[in-house]
Backbone as CSV, one residue per row, in Angstrom:
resi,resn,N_x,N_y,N_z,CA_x,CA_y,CA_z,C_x,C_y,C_z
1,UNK,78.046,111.164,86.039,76.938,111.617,86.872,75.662,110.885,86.474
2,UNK,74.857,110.464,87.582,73.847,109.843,87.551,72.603,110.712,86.975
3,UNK,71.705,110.237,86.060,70.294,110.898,86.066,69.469,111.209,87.300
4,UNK,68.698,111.935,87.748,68.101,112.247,89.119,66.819,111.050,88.436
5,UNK,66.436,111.283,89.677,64.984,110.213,89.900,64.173,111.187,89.723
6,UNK,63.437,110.837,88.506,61.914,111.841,88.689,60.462,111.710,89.210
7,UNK,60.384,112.889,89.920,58.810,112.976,90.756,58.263,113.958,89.733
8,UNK,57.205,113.544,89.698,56.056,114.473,89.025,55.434,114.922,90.028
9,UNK,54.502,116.147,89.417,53.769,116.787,90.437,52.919,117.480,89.404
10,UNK,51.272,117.130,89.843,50.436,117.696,89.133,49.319,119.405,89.397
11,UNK,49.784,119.801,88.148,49.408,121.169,88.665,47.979,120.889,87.828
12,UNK,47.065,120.654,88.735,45.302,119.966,88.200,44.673,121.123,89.067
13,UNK,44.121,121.963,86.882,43.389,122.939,87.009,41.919,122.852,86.564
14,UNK,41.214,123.699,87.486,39.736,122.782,87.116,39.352,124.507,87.123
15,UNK,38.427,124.671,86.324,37.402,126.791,86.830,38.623,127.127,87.844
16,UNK,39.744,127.437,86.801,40.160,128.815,87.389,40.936,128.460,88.869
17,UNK,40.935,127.144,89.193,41.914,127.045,90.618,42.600,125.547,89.978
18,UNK,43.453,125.703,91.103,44.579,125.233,91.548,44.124,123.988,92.667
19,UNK,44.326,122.488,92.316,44.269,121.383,93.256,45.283,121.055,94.206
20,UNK,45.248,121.518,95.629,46.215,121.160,96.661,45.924,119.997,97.621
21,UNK,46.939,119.725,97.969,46.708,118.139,98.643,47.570,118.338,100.078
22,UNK,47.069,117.749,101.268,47.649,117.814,102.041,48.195,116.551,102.624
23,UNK,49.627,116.566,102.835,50.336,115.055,103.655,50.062,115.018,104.547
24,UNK,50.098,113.101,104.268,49.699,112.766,105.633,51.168,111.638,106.260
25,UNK,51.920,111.664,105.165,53.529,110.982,105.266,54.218,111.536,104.488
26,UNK,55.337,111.272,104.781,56.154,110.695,106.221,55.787,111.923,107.385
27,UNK,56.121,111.783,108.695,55.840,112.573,109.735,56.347,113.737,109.422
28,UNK,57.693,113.950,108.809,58.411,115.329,108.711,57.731,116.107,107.765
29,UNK,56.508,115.784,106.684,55.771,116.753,105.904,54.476,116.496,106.278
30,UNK,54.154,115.676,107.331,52.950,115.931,107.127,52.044,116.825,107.998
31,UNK,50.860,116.884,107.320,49.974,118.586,107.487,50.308,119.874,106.230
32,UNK,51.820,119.460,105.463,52.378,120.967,104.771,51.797,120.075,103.322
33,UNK,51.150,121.514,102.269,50.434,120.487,101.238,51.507,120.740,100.062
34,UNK,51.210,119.856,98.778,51.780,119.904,97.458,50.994,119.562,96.886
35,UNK,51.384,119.656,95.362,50.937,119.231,94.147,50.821,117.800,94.582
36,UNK,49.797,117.081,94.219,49.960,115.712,93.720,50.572,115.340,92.931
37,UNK,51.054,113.761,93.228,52.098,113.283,92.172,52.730,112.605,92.462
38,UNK,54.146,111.698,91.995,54.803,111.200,92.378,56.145,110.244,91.367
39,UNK,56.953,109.351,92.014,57.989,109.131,91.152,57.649,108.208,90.250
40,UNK,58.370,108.454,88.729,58.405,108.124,87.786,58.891,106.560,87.786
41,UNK,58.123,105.500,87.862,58.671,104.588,87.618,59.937,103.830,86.129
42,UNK,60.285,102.960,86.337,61.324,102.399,85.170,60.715,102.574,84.094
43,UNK,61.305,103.036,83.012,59.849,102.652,81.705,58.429,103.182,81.258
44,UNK,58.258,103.827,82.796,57.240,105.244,82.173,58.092,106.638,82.046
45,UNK,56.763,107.309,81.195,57.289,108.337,81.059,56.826,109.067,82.066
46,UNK,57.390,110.566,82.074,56.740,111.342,83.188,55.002,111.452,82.791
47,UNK,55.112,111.586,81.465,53.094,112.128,81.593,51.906,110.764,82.245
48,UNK,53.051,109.563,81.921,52.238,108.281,82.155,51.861,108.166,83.508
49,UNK,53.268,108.821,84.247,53.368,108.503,85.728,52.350,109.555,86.080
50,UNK,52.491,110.312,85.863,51.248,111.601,86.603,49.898,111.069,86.555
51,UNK,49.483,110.860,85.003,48.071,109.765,85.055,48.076,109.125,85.755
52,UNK,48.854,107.866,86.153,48.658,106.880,87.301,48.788,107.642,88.265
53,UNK,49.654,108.183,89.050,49.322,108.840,89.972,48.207,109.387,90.594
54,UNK,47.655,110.294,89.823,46.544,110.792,90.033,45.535,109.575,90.105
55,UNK,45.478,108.309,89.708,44.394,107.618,89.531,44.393,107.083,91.127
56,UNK,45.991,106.595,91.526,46.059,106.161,92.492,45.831,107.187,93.754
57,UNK,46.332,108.238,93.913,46.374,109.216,94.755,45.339,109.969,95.172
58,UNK,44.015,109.946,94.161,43.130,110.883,93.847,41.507,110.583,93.229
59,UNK,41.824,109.447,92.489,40.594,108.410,92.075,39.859,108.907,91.155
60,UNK,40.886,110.073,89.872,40.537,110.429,88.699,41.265,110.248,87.733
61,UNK,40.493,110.670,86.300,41.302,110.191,85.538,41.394,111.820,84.679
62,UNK,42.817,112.065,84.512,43.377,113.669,84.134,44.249,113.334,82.664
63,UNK,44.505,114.472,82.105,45.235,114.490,80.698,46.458,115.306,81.296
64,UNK,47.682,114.885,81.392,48.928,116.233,81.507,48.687,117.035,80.039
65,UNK,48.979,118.468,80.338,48.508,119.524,78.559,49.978,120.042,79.061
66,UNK,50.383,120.865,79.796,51.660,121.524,79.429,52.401,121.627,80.573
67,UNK,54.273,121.444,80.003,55.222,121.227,81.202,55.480,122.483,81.769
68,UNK,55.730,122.730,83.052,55.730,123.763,83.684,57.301,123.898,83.378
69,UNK,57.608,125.563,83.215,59.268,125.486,82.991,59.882,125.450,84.460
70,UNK,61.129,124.740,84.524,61.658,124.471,85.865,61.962,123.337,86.069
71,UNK,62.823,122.982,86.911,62.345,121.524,87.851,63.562,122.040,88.929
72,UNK,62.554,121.274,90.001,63.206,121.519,91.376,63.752,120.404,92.201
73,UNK,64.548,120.743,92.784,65.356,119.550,93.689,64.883,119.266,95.028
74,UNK,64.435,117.878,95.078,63.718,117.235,96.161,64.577,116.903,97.450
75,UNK,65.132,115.970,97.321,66.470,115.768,97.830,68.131,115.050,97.114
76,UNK,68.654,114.364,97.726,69.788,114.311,96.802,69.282,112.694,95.434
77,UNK,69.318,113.258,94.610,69.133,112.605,93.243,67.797,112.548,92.794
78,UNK,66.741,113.112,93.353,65.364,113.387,93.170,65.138,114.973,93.040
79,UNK,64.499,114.971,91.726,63.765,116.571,91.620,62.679,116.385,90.793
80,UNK,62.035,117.436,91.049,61.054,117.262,90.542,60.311,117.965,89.252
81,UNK,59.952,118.031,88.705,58.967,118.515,87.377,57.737,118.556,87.367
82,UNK,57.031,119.368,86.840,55.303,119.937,87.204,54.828,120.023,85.481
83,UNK,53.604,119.362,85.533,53.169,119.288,84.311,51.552,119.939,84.928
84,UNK,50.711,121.124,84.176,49.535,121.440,84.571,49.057,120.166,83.952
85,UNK,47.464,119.883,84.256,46.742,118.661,84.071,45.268,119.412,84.073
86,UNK,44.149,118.790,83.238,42.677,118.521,83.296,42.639,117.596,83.454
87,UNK,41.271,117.371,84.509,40.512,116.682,85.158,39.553,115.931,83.834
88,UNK,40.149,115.055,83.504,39.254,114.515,82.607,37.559,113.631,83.006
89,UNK,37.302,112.912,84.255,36.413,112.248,84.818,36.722,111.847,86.512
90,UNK,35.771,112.104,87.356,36.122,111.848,88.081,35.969,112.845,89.571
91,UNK,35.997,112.617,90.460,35.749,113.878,91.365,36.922,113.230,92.571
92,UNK,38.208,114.376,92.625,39.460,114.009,93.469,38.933,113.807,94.918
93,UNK,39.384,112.940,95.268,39.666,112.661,97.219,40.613,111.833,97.402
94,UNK,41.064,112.530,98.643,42.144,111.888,99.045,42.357,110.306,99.732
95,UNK,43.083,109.560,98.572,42.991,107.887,98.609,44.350,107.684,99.457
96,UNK,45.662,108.108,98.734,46.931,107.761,99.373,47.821,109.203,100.077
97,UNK,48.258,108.917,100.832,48.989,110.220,101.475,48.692,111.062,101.330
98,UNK,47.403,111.109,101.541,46.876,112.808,101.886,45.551,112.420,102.614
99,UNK,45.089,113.449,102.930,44.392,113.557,104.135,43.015,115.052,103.787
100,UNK,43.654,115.622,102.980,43.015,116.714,102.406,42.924,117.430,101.297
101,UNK,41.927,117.342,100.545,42.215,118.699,99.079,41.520,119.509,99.034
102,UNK,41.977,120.987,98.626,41.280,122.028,98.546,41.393,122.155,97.159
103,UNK,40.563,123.187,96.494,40.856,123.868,94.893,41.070,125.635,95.780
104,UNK,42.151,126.112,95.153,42.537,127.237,95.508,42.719,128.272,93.880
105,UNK,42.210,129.334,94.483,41.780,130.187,93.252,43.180,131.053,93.609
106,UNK,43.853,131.940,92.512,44.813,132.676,92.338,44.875,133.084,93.856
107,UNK,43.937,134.020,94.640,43.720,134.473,95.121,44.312,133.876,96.784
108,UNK,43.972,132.522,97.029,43.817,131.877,97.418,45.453,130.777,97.842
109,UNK,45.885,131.006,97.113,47.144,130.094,97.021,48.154,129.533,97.896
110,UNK,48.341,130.858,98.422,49.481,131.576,99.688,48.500,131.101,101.336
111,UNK,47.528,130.551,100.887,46.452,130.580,102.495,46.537,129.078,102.718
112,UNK,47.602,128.150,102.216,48.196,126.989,102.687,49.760,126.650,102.770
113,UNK,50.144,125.393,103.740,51.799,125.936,104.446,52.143,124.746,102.842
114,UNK,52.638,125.375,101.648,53.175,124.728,100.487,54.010,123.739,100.711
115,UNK,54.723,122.950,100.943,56.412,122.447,100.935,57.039,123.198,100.439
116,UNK,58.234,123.095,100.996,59.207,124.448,100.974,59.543,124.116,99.439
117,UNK,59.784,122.803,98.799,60.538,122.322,97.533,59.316,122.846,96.524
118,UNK,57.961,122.672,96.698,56.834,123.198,95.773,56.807,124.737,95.935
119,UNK,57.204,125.299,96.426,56.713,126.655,96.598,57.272,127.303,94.950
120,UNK,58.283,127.388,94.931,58.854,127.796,93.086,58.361,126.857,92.369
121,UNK,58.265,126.020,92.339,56.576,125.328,91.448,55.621,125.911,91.084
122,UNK,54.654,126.122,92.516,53.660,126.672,92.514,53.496,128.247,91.956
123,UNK,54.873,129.097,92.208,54.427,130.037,91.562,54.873,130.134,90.296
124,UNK,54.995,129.176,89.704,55.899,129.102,87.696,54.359,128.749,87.314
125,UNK,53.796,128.087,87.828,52.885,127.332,87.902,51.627,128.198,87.761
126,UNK,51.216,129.136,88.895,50.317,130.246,88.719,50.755,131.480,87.903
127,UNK,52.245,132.006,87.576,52.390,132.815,86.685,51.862,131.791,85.190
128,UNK,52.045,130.840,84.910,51.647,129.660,83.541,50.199,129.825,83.441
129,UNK,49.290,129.677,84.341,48.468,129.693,84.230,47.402,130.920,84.546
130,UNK,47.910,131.612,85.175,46.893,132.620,85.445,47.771,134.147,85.355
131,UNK,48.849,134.346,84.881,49.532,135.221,83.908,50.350,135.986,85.311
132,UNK,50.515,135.448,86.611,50.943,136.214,87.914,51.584,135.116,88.565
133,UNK,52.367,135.536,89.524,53.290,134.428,90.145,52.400,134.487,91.534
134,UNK,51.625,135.432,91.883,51.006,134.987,93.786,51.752,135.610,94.557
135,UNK,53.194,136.145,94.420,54.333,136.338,95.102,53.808,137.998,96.070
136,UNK,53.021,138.233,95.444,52.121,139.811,95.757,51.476,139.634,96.893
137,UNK,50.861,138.115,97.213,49.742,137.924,98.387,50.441,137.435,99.614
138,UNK,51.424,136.370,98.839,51.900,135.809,99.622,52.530,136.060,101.248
């Protein structure tokens, strides 16, 4: 059996919210948002790839601090893994495939259409960080 291909996905927490991004590709996701992020090239590691990512995707520069427990399946031989992140310099906008970012507070989470594959992300993700899964509002 083959290793899956890894996508990262950054769970970039800034005061208390949550950074969402909205697609703008391929046609079949776009408008529905996720974590930023993306696949792990040959030879990086996942935390390397998330930094670049974000540099490319977002036009900051972030630290990955801790792996979210989980990883989820993208499609066949791709899944994915969520590392939370600080915003080390920089103020996010959307450079590559996206079109939109919000910061969403606990509160807040459930009031965008997730990707169906981020949604158990997102809430490992807000129980990690803000001690609740969201699953209450949702």
């Amino acid at each position: 059996m083959t290793e899956p291909i890894v996508v990262v996905g950054a769970a970039l927490l800034s005061g208390g919210r949550l950074l969402a991004a909205r697609r703008t590709a391929p046609p079949e996701l776009a408008g529905r948002w996720e974590l930023p992020g993306g696949k792990v090239e040959p030879g990086e590691t996942p935390q390397d790839a998330l930094v670049r990512e974000l540099r490319e995707e977002l036009g900051v520069e972030a630290e990955p601090a801790e792996r979210v427990p989980g990883e989820w399946p993208l499609r066949a031989d791709y899944v994915l893994r969520v590392w939370t992140a600080h915003l080390l310099s920089g103020d996010p906008r959307p450079l590559e495939d996206h079109d939109e970012l919000r910061w969403l507070t606990p509160d807040e989470i459930w009031d965008v259409d997730w990707l169906d594959q981020d949604v158990p992300a997102v809430m490992e993700t807000a129980r990690l960080a803000w001690g609740k899964d969201g699953s209450g509002v949702r």
